[in-house]
N, C-alpha and C positions, 0 to 999 in steps of 0.2 A: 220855626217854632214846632211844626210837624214831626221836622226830624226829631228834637229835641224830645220832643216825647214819645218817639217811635224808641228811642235808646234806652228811654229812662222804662220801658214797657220791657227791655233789653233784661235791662240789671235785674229787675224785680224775676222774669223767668230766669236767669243763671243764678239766680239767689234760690230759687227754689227747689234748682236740679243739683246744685252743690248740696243742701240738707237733705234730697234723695240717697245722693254719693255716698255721704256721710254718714247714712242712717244704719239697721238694721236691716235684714233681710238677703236672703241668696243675691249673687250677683245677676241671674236671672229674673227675681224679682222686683230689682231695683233697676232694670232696663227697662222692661213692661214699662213700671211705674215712669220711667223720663218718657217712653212712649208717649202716656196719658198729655203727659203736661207739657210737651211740646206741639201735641197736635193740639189743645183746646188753647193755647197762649198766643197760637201760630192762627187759630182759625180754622182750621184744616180738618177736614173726616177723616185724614189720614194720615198715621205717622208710621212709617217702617225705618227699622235700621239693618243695618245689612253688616256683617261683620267678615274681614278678609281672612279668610283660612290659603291653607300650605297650596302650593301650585297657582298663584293667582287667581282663587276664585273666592266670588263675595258670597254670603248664606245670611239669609233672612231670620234675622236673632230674635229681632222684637219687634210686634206693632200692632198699633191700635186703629181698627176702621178696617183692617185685609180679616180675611178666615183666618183665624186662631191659630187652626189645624194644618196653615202654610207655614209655621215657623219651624223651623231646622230641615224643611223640606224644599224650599227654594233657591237654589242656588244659578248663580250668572257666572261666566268666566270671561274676564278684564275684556270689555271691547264689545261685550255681548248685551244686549236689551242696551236701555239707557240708564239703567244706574251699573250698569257692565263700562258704557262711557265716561258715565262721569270719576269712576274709579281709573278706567287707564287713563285717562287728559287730566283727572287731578282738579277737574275746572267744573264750577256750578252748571246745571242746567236745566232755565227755568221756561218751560212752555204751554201755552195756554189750550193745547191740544196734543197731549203726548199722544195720542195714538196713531195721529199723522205723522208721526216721525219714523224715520225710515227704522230705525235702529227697535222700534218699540219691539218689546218681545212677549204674547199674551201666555200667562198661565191659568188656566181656567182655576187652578186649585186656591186663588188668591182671591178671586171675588173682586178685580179690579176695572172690569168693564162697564163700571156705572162710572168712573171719574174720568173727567177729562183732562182737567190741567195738572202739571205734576213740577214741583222744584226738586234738584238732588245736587246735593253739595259734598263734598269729600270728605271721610273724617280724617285729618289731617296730623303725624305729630312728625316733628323732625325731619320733616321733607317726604316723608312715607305713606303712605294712603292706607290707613287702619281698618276703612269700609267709606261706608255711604250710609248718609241720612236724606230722608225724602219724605216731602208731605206732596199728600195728594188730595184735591178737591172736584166736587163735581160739576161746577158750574164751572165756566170758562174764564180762569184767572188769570190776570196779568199782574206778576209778582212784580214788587215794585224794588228797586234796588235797594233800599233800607232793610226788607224782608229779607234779598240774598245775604245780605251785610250780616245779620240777626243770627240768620240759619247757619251759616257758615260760625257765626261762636259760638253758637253752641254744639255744633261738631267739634271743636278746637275742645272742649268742656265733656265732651261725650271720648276722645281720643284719649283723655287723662285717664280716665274708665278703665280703656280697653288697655292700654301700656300697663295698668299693674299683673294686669297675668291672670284678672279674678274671671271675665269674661273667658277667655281663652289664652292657652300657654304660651309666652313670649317666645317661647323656643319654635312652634310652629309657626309663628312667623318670620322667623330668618332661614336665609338662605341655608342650605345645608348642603356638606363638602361630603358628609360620612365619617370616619374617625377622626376624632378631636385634631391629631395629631398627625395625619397623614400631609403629607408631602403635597404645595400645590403649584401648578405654573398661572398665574394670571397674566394673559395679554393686555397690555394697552397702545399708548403711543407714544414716542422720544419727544419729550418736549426738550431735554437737558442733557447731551450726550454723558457718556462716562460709564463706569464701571464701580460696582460696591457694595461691600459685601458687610452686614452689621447685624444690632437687634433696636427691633422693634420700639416705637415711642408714637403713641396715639397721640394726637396733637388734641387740646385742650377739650377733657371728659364734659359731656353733654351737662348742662347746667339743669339739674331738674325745677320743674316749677310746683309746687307742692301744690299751694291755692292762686287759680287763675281769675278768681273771681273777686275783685274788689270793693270793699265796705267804703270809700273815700274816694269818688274820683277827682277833687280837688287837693288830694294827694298823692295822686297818682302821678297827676300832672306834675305835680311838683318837682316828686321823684324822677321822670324822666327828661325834664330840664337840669336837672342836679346832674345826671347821667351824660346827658349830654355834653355839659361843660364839662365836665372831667373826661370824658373822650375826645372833646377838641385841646386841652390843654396835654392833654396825657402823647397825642400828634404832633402835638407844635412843638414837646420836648424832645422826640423822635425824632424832628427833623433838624433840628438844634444839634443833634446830637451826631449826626451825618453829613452839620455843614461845616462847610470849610476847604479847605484846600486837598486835605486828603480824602476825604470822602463826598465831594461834591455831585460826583458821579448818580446818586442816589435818590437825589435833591427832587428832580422831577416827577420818581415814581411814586412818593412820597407824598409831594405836593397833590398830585390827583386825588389820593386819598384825602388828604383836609378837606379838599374841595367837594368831592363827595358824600362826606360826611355832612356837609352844609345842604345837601340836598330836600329841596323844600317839601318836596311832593313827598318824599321818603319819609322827613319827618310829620308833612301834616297824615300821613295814613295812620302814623302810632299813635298820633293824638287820638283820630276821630276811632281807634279800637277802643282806645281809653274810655273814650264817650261811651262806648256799647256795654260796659260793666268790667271791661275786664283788668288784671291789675299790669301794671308798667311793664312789667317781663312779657307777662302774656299778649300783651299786646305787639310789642317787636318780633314775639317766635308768631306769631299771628299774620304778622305782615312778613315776615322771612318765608311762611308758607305758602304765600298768594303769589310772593315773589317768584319761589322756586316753579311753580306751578306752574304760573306763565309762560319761563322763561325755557323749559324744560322742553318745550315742543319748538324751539330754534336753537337751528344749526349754525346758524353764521359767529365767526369765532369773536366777533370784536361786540357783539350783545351777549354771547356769555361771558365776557371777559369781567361786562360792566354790573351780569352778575356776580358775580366772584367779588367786586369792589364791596357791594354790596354784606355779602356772606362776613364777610371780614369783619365788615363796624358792625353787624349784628352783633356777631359772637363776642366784640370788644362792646358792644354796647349794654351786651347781658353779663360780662364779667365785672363791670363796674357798677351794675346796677343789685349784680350780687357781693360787691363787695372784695371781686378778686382780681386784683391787678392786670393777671393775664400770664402768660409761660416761661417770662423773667423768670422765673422760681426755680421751671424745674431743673434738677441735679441732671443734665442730661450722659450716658454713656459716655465712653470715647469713642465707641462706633458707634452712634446712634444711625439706624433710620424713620424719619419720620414719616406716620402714617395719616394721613387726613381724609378725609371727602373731599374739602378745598383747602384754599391755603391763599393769602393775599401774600402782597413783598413786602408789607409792616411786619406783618408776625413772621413770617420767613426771617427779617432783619432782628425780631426778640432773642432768636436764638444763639446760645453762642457757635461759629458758624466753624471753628479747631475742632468740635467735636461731631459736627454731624455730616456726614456720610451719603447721605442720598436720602431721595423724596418718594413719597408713591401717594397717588392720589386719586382719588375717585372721576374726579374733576380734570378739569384742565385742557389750556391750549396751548400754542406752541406761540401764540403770540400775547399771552398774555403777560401780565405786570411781574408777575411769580416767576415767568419762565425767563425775562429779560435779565432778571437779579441774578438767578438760580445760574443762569451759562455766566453772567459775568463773575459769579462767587466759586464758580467751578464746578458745584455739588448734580451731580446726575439725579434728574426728574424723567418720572414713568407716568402719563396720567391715563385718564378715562379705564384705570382700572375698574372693571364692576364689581362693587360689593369688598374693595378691597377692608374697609373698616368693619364689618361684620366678620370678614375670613379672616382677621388678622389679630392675634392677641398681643398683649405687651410684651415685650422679650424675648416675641417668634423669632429666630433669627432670617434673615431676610437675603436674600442676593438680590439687586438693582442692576439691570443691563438699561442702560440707557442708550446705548448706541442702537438695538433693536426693539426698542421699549416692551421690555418683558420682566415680571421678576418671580424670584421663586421662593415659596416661603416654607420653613421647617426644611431645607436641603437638608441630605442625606453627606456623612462626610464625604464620601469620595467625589461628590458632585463640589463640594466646597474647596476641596482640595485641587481638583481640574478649574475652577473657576478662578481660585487664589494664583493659579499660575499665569489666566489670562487676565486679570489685572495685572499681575507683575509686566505680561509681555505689554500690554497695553501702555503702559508706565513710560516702557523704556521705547517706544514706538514714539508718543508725545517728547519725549527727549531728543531721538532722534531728530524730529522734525524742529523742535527750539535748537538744535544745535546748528539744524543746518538750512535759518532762515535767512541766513544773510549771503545764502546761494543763489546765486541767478538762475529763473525759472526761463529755462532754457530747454528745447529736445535735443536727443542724439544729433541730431543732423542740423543744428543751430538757429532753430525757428525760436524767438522771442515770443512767449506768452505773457502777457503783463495779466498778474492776479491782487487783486483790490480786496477792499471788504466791504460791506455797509454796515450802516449802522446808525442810529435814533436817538440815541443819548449821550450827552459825558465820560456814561459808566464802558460805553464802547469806542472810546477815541482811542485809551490806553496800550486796545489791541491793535491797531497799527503798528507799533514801533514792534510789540513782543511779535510780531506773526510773521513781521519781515514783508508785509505787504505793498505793495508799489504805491496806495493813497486808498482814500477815499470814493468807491466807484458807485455808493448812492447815502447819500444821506438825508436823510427821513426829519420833514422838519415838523412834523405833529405833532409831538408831543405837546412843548411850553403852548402850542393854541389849546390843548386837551385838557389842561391841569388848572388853568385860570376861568376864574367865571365871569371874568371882560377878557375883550382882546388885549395880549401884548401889547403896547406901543414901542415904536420905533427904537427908542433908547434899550428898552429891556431884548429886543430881540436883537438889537448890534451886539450888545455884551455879550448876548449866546454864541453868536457867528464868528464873533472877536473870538472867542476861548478854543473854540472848536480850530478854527484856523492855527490859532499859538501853537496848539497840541500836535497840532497834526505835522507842524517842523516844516513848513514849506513842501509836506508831501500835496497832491492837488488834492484837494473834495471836491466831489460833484453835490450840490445843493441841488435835493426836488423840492419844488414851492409844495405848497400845503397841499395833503392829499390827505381831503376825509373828505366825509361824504356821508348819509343812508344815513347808519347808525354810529356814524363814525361825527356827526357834527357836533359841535360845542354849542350848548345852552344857549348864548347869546345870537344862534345866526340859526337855531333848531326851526323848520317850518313843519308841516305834518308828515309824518312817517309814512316810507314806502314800500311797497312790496318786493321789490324788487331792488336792493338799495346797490350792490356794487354795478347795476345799469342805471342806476337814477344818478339825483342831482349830488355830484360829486366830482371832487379835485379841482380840473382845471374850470370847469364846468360853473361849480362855485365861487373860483376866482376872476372870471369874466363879469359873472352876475353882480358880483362885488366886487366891484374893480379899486376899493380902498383898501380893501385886504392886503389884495395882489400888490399895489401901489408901495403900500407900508412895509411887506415882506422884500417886495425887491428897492426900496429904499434902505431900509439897513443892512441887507447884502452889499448893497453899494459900497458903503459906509463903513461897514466890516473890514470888507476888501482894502480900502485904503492904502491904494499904490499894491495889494499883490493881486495874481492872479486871481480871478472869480470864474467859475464852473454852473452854469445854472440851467434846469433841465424841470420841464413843463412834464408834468404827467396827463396818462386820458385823453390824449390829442386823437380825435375820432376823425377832422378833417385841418387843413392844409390852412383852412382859414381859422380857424381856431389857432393857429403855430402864431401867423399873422395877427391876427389880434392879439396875442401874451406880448408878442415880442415888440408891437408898439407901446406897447403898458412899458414896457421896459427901455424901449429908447426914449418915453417920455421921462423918465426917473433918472436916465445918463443926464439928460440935456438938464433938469432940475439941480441934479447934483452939480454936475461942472458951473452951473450960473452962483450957484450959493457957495463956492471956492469947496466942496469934500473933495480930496483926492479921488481920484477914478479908478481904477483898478488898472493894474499895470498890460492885463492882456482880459481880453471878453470869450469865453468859449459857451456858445449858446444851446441848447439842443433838448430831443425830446424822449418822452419813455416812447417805444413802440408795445403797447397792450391792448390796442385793438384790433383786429382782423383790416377792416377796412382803411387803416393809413397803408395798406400795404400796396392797397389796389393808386396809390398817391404818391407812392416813394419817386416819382421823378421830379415833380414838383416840390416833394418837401425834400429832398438831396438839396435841391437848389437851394436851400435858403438855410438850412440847420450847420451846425459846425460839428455834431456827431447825435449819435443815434442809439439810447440803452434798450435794450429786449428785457421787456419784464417779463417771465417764461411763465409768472406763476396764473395772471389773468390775463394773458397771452390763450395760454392753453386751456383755462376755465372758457372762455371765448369761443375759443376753436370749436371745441367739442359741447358746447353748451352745456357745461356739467358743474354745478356750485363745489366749490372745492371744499367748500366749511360740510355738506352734508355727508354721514358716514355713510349712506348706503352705497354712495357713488367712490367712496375712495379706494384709490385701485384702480376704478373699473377701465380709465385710461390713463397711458402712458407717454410721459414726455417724449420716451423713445421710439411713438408710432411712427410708421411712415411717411405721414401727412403730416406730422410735425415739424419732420426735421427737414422735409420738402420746403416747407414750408420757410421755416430759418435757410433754409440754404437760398431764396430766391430774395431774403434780405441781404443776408452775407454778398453774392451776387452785385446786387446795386448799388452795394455802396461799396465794393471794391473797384467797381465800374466809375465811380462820382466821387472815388477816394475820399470818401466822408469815414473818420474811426465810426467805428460799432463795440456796442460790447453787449456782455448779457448781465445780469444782474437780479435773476429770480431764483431760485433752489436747485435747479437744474447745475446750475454753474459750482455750487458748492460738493457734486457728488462727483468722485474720481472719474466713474463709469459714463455717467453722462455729461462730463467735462469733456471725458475724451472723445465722445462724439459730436460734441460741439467744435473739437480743434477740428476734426476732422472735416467737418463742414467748412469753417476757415473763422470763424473766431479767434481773436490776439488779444481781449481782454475779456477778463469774466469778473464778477464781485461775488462776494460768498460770505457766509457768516467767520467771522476771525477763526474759528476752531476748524474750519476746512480749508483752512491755504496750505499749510502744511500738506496734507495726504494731498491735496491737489498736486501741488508741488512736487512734492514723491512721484507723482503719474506721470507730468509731464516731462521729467530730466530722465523718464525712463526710455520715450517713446520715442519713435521716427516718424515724423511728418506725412513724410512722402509718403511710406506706405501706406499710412493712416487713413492719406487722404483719398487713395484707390481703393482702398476696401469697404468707405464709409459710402462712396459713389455706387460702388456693385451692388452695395443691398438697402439702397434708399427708396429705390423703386419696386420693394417689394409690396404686398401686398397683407402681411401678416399684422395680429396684431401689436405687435409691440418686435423690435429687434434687439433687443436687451440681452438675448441669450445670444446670438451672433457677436455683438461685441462683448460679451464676457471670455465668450471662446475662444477670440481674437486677441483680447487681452492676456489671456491667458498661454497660450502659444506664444506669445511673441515677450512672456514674462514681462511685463508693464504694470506695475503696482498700484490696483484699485481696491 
């Protein structure tokens, strides 16, 4: 009941600073005035707003309860005092004794050292932080979340304000390049390899919200159930329209979406903004803000990812709520490049896919839903470009390197003209390689490399057969647990492993049981969140705890299998007894099967990921008892070097090619050519020429790679001789440097071996 009148105390103030908005008077004037009335509605001796000028710094516009004679003269820059915080974190900050906080910053000129408690909230539009609103009182207050709730819309109300330009000029708040028209390179990172050269297409123009303030919130309501069901049917036709035989492949990434869009928490947050006065739109760009906010200070690529699910049904949920279908429409180029902030794999699949050329995005990760479609559809993606949507007009024309994730926009001809030549060569390099997949990946001196792929979906079975690759060297069975909001049962997960096997022609897959975990769990088995999630409760770890999981996964493997071979590989094996306990789950599931008459699988090949440091210090014990042994290279080496591979400050900072790396891989290689157990590798290492070839040289004979690198592997390896290889990889593994990257490029190079 509280609440309920705390909201309705809501409306009555955004009704009041909307007639302010509205009214008469300088835009100066009409700030002051939201001053007055947010600090006396709010309770508060003080109300300051702070507005963001050029170079990230906030300047003190209007307020009531500070000296007068501090406005246009107090300025913070992002990170500096605490409304300098709450502007770079994007995030409220409400304490009952601002001055004890480390960040407080004192201006005598403000007249601020009679108050003690202070809220400051972000003014928020488009994912942007326009400034900072802050009321300050002087008795010691504990703001109660309903009040952050409050403050925060009416910054969301105060941001509509400052976007028309009346405050201060839109122009000084965007980034700026210098001449309109000058020539830029923007870095990001290759989620999508390839090459592409087009013009520009902004992906779906910013939906403005006129009036965010609502006269009916029982029709607000209304309106965003109305919305809602034409976004889930508007999904279900989408994925209707992808299933089947020929586009099945699609089915999964798809499905996550519906299921997301059913997400409770997501939708009760736009109800209860609803509740706060504001109208249906306002409300989902309200929660899309809180969201982005959040989610903006993590690194780890599979919670941004599930941002991005999110960004998508916003933007589909505010197209239907204004009435506009979504980018079916637009007439696109025949070179388009699209330009986004984000981009989900629904609206990526809106477009028609004969015309568009490559991606650049603000956003993005290499493992996300976007980037799985985007390599299967072939189109080269650049993302974590910054600011590429402010720097980029419609029609710029654009180059896309995806092999180096870089692109350049407004190129100059001669530069288009050199570029147009290395897509041609690029072209006919990919040709090469499809002509000559059904080469045995063989060296000069007739060492057998056996190269695989992996792969997570349907939409990636197809590249086996195109790549020429020997089978299936990991496959990813998370997803259909990802995209359902119950567990598969057994029936639905045989059918998955049935098709996967048909597809794959009797080439082997290797099946990893479920590997999520942290942030990677599904709804129905979610406990509280970790700090630390790729070392929390996660994969195998998960499947011990829940041993019906495991139970049910390797019962329809079984079942799958049915008279042929079956491949199955235990991820996160930290100890020997963990091997041991999966692998009784799984002889209990043979012995169930064989009594209930399922065929059995004609041969059993058992075995584990090595990703942790410490199975290695165990390899004689687990030799004994495993049938082969994958190196996941990528949290292998995250491990190693204690270094999160999702955070950018760190990327780079070590190399798969350090000395203690490949030391390291060489004392597995070692043991299990000793206990003749195969090995293989299976993390991104294995996909790049250069560091393929210092893994043969170690003595790796199988590696897996994404489908698009067997080829240039393959290229490397029919170029090279073993023997030498393997002397020169010995002479400089005991170095001491950081990384040997450039020794075996030089080597490569000399010896003409094509990486």
């Amino acid at each position: 009941m509280a609440q309920r009148a705390t909201w309705a105390g809501s409306r009555l103030l955004l009704r009041r600073l909307r007639d302010v908005m509205a009214g008469s008077g300088s835009a100066q004037e009409r700030l002051d005035r939201i001053a007055q009335i947010i600090a006396r509605d709010m309770v508060a001796e003080v109300c300051s707003i702070y507005v963001r000028r050029a170079g990230d710094v906030i300047e003190l516009f209007a307020t009531e309860g500070l000296h007068p004679d501090a406005v246009h003269k107090i300025r913070f820059r992002f990170g500096e005092g605490i409304v300098g915080v709450v502007a770079a974190s994007a995030r409220p900050i409400a304490l009952a004794e601002a001055q004890k906080h480390p960040n407080f910053a004192y201006r005598p000129e403000t007249g601020e050292e009679i108050y003690q408690s202070m809220l400051g909230v972000p003014i928020l539009r488009g994912g942007r932080v326009l400034g900072v609103l802050a009321i300050q009182n002087r008795t010691q207050r504990e703001y109660a979340e309903e009040e952050i709730e409050t403050l925060e819309t009416v910054g969301m109300v105060v941001a509509e304000m400052l976007a028309t330009g009346e405050v201060i000029s839109a122009q000084e708040q965007q980034p700026v390049d210098g001449l309109a028209l000058k020539p830029l390179r923007l870095e990001g990172i290759r989620i999508s390899p390839g090459l592409a050269l087009g013009n520009a297409v902004l992906h779906q123009p910013t939906i403005t919200i006129t009036d965010p303030i609502a006269e009916d919130e029982e029709v607000e309501l209304r309106r965003i159930d109305e919305a809602m069901s034409d976004m889930h049917s508007a999904l279900d036709l989408l994925i209707a329209r992808f299933d089947g035989e020929t586009a099945s492949d699609h089915i999964d990434i798809l499905r996550t979406f519906r299921m997301v869009a059913e997400d409770r928490g997501w939708i009760r947050r736009i109800r209860e903004a609803i509740g706060t006065g504001l109208t249906a739109e306002a409300a989902v760009a309200r929660v899309q803000n809180d969201t982005r906010a959040r989610m903006a200070v993590i690194q780890d690529p599979y919670i941004r990812e599930r941002l991005a699910d999110f960004e998508e049904l916003t933007n589909r949920l505010l197209q239907h709520l204004a009435g506009d279908i979504g980018p079916s429409g637009i007439d696109l180029p025949d070179d388009a490049i699209l330009v986004a902030r984000q981009l989900g794999p629904a609206e990526l699949l809106d477009y028609e896919h004969s015309k568009l050329r490559g991606v650049v995005l603000e956003e993005g990760s290499v493992v996300s839903h976007v980037a799985i479609v985007a390599r299967a559809l072939d189109i080269p993606v650049v993302g974590r470009v910054r600011g590429a949507v402010s720097r980029i007009e419609t029609r710029d024309r654009i180059v896309v390197d995806g092999q180096n994730g870089v692109c350049f926009i407004r190129p100059g001809e001669d530069f288009q003209r050199v570029f147009t030549e290395s897509m041609d060569l690029y072209a006919a390099q990919r040709a090469a390689y499809a002509r000559d997949r059904d080469k045995p990946s063989v060296t000069l001196d007739g060492v057998d490399v056996d190269l695989f792929i992996n792969a997570g979906l349907l939409i990636d079975v197809p590249h086996l057969q195109e790549s020429g690759a020997g089978g299936i060297g990991l496959y990813r069975t998370e997803v259909p647990f990802m995209v359902r909001s119950g567990f598969p049962n057994v029936d639905e997960q045989k059918k998955l492993y049935q098709n996967i096997l048909d597809q794959a022609g009797g080439k082997p897959v290797v099946f990893r049981t479920l590997d999520i975990g942290g942030d990677k769990i599904p709804s129905y088995v979610r406990e509280s969140e970790e700090e630390n999630p790729a070392l929390g409760w996660r994969a195998l770890r998960i499947g011990l705890d829940r041993p019906y999981m495991l139970r049910q996964q390797l019962r329809a493997l079984i079942a799958a299998a049915s008279g042929r071979p079956l491949h199955v590989m235990f991820p996160m094996v930290a100890e020997v007894a963990e091997f041991d306990a999966a692998r009784a789950v799984l002889d209990l599931e043979l012995k169930r099967a064989a009594a209930n008459g399922v065929a059995l699988p004609s041969s059993l090949m058992v075995g584990t990921m090595l990703e942790v440091p410490a199975l290695i210090f165990q390899l004689p014990a687990l030799l004994a008892r495993v049938d082969f042994i994958s190196v996941g290279s990528n949290d292998l080496q995250q491990f190693l070097f204690a270094s999160d591979r999702g955070n950018p400050k760190l990327d780079g900072r070590y190399d798969p090619l350090a000395p203690g790396m490949l030391r390291m891989l060489k004392t597995v290689v070692d043991a299990c050519d000793e206990a003749n157990v195969p090995l293989s590798l299976c993390g991104e290492m294995a996909g790049s020429p250069l560091e393929a070839l210092a893994l043969i040289g170690l003595g790796f004979r199988r590696l897996s790679m994404n489908a698009s690198s067997v080829g240039p592997v393959r290229a490397m390896v029919r170029s090279v001789r073993c023997d030498k290889l393997t002397g020169f990889v010995d002479s400089i593994m005991n170095s001491h440097h950081h990384s040997l990257r450039s020794y075996l490029a030089s080597y490569a190079k000399d010896h003409k071996i094509q990486t």
